[in-house]
NUSE-877426 format. One record per residue: x, y, z of N, C-alpha, C, O in turn; residue in three letters. Coordinates in pm, whole numbers, padded with zeros to 5 digits, always signed. Layout:
residues N
XYZXYZXYZXYZAla ...
END
This chain:
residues 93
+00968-00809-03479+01029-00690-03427+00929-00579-03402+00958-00468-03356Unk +00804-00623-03440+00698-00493-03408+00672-00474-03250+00635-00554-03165Unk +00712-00312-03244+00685-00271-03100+00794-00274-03022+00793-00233-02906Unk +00925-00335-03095+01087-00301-03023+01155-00190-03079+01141-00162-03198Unk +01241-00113-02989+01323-00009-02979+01463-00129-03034+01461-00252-03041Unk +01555-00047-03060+01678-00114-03057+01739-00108-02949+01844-00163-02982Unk +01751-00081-02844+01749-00128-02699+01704-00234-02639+01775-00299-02562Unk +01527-00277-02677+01512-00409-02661+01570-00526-02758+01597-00641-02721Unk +01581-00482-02870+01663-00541-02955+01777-00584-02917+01799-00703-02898Unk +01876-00477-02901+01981-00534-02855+02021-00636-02730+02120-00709-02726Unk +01933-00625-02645+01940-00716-02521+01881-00817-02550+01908-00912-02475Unk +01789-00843-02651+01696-00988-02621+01817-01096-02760+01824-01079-02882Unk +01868-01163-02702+01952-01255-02798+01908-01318-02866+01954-01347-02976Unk +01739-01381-02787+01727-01457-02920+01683-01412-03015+01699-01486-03112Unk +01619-01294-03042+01561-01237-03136+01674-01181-03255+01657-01179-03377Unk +01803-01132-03170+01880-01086-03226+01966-01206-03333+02024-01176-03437Unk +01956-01357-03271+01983-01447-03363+01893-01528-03446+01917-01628-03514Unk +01808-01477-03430+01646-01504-03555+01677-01409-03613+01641-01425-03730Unk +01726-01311-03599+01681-01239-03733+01798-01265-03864+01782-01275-03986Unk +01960-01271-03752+02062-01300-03790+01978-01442-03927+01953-01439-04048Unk +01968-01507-03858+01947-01661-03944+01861-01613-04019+01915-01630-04128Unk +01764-01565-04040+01643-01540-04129+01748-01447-04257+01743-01458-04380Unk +01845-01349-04164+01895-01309-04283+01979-01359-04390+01985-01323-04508Unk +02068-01484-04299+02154-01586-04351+02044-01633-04476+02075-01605-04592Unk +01940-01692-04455+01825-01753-04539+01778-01699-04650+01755-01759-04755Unk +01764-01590-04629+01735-01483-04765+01835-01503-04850+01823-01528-04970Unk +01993-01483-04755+02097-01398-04872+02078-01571-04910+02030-01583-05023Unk +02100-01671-04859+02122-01827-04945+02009-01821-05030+02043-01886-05129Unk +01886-01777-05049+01772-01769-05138+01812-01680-05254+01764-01711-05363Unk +01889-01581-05249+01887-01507-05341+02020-01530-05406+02046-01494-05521Unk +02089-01582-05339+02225-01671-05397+02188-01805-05521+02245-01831-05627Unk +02060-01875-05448+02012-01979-05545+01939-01928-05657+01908-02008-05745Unk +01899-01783-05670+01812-01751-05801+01874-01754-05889+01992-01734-05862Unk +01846-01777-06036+01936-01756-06180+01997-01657-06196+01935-01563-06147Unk +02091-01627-06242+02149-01471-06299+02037-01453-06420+02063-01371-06507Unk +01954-01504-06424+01870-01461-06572+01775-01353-06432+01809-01238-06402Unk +01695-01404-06388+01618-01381-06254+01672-01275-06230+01625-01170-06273Unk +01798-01279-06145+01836-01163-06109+01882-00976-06192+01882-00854-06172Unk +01917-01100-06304+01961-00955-06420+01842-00891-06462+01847-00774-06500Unk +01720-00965-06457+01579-00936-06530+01488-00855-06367+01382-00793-06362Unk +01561-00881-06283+01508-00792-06156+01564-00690-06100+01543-00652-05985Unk +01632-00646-06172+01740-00545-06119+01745-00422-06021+01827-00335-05992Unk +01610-00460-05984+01564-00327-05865+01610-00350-05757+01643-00260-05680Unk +01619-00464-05732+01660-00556-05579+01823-00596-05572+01888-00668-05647Unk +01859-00529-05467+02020-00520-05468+02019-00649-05443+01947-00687-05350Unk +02113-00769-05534+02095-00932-05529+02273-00937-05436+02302-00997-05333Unk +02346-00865-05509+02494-00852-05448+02501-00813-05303+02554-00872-05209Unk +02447-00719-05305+02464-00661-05139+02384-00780-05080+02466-00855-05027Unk +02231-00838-05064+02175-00901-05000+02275-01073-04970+02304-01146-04874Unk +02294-01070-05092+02394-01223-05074+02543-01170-05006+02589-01244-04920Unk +02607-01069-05035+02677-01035-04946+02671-01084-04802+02719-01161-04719Unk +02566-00974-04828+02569-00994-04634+02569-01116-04565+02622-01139-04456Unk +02501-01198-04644+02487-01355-04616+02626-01399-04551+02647-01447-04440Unk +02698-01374-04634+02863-01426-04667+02887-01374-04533+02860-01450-04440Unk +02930-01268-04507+02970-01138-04386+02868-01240-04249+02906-01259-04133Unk +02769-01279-04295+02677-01322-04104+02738-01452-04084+02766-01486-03969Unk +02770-01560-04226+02786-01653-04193+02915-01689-04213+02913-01800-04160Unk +03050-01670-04260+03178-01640-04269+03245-01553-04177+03356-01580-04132Unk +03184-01454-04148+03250-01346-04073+03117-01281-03962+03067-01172-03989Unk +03091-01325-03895+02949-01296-03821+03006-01201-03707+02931-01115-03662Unk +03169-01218-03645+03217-01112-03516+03276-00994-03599+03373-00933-03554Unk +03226-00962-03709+03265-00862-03735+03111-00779-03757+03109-00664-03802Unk +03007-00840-03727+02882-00764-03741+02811-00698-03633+02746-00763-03551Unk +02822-00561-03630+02706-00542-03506+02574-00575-03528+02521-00631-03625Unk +02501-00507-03366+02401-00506-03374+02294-00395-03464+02185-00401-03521Unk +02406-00286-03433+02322-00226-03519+02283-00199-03667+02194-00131-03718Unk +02425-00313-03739+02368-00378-03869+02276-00442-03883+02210-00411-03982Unk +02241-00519-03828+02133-00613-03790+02030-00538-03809+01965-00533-03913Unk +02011-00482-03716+01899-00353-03683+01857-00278-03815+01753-00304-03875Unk +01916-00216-03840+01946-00174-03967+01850-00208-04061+01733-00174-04077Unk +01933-00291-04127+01907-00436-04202+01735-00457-04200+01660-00417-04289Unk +01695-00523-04089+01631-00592-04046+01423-00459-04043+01304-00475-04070Unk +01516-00347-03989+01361-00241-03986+01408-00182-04115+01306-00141-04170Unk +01515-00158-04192+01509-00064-04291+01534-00155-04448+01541-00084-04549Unk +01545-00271-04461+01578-00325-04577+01485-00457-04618+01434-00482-04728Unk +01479-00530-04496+01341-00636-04539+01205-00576-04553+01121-00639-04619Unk +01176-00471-04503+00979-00417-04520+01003-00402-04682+00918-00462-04747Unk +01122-00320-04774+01037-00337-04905+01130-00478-04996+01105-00521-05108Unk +01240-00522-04899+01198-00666-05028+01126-00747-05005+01093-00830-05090Unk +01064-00745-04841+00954-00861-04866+00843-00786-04993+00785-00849-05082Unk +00836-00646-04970+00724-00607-05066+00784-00630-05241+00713-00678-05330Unk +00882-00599-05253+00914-00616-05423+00886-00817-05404+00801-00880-05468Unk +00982-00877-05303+00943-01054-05315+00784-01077-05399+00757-01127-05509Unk +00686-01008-05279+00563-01031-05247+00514-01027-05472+00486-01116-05552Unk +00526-00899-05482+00498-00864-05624+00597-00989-05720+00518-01026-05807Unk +00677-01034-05732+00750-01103-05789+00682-01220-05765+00615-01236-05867Unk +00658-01317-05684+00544-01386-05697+00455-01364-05729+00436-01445-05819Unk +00345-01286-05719+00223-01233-05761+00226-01260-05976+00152-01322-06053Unk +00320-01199-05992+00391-01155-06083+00363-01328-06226+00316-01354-06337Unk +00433-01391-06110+00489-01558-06136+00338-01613-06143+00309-01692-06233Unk +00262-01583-06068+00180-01716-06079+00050-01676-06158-00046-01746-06191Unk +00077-01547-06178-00041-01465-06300+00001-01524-06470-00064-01505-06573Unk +00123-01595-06454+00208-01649-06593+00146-01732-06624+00177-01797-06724Unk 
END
């Protein structure tokens, strides 16, 4: 998405359903972590992220684009960064 407006966003489909799926992928990733994991990480909204999962892939015509959007420039830059540290984290063990 580097270097798109949400204008190009919104018109280019496929991008708009890559990101969709990438998000589907996360929330199923963070659906498969332990409740030990998750209770012991508690910085990272685990409910809302698997939520949404549910909502793209159960109920996907009820989502705009500009959830997506959203989502996508304002909520993945810091969990990839908390992810990034959480591994880091793991393999220093």
């Amino acid at each position: 998405m580097e270097g798109q407006d949400f204008e190009s966003f919104s018109k280019n489909e496929m991008m708009y359903f890559a990101i969709v799926k990438n998000v589907e992928i996360i929330g199923e990733a963070a659906y498969m972590l332990t409740n030990e994991f998750r209770d012991t990480h508690s910085d990272v909204e685990w409910r809302d992220i698997i939520s949404m999962r549910h909502v793209l892939v159960h109920g996907y015509y009820q989502i705009s684009k500009e959830e997506v959007w959203d989502t996508a420039k304002n909520n993945l830059p810091p969990l990839k960064t908390q992810i990034e540290q959480y591994l880091s984290e793991m393999e220093q063990q």
